[in-house]
C-alpha positions as CSV (number, residue, x, y, z in Angstrom):
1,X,298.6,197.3,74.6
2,X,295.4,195.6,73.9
3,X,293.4,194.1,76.8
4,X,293.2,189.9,77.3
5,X,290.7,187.7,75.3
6,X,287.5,187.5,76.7
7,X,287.7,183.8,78.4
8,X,285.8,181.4,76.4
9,X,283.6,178.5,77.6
10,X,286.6,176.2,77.1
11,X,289.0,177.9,79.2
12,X,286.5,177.6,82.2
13,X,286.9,174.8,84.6
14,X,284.4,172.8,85.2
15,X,281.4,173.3,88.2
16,X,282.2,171.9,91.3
17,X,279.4,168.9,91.5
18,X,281.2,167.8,88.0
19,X,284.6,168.0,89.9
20,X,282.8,166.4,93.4
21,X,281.3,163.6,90.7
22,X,284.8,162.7,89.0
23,X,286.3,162.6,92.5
24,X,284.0,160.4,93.7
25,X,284.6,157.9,90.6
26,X,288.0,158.0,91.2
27,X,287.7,156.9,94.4
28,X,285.5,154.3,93.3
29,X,287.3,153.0,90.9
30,X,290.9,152.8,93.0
31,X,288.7,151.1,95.6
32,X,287.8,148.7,93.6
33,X,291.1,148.3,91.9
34,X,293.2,147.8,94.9
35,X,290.9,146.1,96.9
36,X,287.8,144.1,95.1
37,X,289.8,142.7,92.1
38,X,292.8,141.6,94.3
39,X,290.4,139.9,96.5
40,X,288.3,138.8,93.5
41,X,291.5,136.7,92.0
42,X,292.6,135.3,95.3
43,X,288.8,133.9,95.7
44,X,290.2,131.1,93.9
45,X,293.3,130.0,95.7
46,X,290.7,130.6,98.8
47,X,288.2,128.4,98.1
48,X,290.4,125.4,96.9
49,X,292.5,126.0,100.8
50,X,288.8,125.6,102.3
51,X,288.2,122.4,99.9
52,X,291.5,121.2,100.7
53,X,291.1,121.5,104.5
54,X,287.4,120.4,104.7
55,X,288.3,117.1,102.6
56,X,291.8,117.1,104.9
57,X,289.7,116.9,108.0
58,X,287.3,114.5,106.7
59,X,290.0,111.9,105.9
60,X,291.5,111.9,109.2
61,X,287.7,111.6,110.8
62,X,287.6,108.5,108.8
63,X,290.2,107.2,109.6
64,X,290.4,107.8,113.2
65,X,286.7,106.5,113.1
66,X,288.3,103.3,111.2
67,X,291.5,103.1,113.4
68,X,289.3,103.0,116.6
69,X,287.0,100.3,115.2
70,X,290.1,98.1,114.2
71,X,290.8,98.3,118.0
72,X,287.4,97.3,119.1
73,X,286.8,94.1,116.8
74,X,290.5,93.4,116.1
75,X,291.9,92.9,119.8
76,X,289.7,90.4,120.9
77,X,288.5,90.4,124.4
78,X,291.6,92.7,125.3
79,X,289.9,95.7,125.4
80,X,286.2,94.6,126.9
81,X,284.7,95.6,130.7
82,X,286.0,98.0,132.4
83,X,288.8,98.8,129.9
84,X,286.4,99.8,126.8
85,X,287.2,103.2,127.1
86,X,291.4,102.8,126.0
87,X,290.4,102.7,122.5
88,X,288.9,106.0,122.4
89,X,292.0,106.9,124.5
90,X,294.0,105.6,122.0
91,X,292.8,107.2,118.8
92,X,293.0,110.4,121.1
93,X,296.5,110.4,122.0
94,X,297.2,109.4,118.0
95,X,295.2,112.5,117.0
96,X,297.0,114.2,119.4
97,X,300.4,113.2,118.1
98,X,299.9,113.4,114.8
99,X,298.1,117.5,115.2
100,X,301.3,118.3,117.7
101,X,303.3,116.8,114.5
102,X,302.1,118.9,111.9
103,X,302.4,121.8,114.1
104,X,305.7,121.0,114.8
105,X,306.5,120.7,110.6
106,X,304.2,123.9,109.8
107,X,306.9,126.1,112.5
108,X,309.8,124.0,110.8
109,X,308.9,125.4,107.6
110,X,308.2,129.0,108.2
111,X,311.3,129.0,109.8
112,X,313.3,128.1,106.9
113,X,311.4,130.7,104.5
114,X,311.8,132.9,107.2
115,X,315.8,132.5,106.7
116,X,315.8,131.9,103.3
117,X,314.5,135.6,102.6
């Protein structure tokens, strides 16, 4: 029987910094692909919810602002004196109502998804 080939350069694995290195890109490189990239594509959908909600909120601030100045000018003398503050009160209670409304339709409808799955 004749002894084993002398092992060649090829058939030696790699030194461990080189294996430390390619370790180290892999994890890089699943990091970024189940974590940055996911995050980069939802960026989009984010920013147009912060749009959405920012130009949301400024509507209703206007018209609040215009509902309680329609019931300044509008009543007359009704709401002068000692009764200038049931405007304000009024537009609160409205905000009021129509926040506890949405609330109320925002539950509605993760109820249904929730059965629908």
């Amino acid at each position: 029987m004749s002894d084993p080939a002398p092992s060649t350069e090829e058939d030696r694995s790699p030194p461990l910094p080189q294996l430390v290195g390619e370790l180290w890109q892999l994890i890089v490189a699943y990091f970024r692909q189940e974590t940055v990239v996911p995050l980069q594509q939802l960026g989009r959908w984010i920013a147009f919810g912060i749009l959405g909600a920012v130009l949301l909120g400024v509507g209703v601030l206007l018209l609040a602002t215009a509902g309680l100045r329609a019931l300044q000018e509008e009543t007359g003398s009704t709401f002068t004196g000692n009764l200038s503050w049931i405007p304000y009160m009024i537009m609160f209670a409205a905000l009021v109502a129509g926040g506890a409304i949405t609330w109320k339709a925002r539950g509605v409808q993760r109820r249904r998804k929730a059965a629908s799955r």
